[in-house]
N, C-alpha and C positions, 0 to 999 in steps of 0.2 A: 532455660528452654533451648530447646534445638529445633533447627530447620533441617528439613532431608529437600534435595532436589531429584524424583524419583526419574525424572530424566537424563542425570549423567549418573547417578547416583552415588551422591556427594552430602555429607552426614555434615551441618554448618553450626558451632557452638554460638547461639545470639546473645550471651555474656560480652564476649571479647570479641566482636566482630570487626573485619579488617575492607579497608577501599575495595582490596585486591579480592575478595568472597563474589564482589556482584550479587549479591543476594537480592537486588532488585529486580533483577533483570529474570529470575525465576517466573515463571509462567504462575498462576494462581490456581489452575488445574492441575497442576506437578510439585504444588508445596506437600509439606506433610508434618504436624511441628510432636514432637516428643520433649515428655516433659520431665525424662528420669535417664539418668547416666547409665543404668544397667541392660534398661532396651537398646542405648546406643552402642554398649559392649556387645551385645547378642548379635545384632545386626552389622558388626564391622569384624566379628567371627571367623575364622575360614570356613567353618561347616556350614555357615549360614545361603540360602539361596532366594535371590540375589545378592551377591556379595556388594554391601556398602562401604566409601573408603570417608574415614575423618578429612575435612578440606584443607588443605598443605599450610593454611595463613593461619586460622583461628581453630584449629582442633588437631594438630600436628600428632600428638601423640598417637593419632588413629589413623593417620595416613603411612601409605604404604605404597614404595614405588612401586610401578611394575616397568620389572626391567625389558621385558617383550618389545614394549612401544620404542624403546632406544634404537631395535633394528631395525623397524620397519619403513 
């Protein structure tokens, strides 16, 4: 199963979950849980809109920096 937090919109694998996720700390109005790996491809997508990233601890292979935020 997977958690989305539609708030920072952040796709969290609840398999292998890590301290460093705060998956608690998620609001219960802004969960969203998916229960299949291929919605989670669709939606971490570049075409997809809103663009969701995999969480950098527990779903790394679908995270993706964005290097923007380095200059700001």
């Amino acid at each position: 199963m997977y958690l989305v937090d539609l708030d920072k919109k952040i796709i969290h694998d609840m398999s292998c979950i890590k301290y460093e996720c705060h998956t608690n700390k998620i609001p219960e109005d802004k969960r969203k849980k998916l229960f299949n790996l291929q919605t989670v491809k669709r939606m971490t997508d570049t075409d997809h809109v809103p663009r969701f990233n995999g969480c950098e601890y527990c779903l790394s292979e679908y995270y993706t920096l964005d290097f923007t935020k380095l200059f700001r």
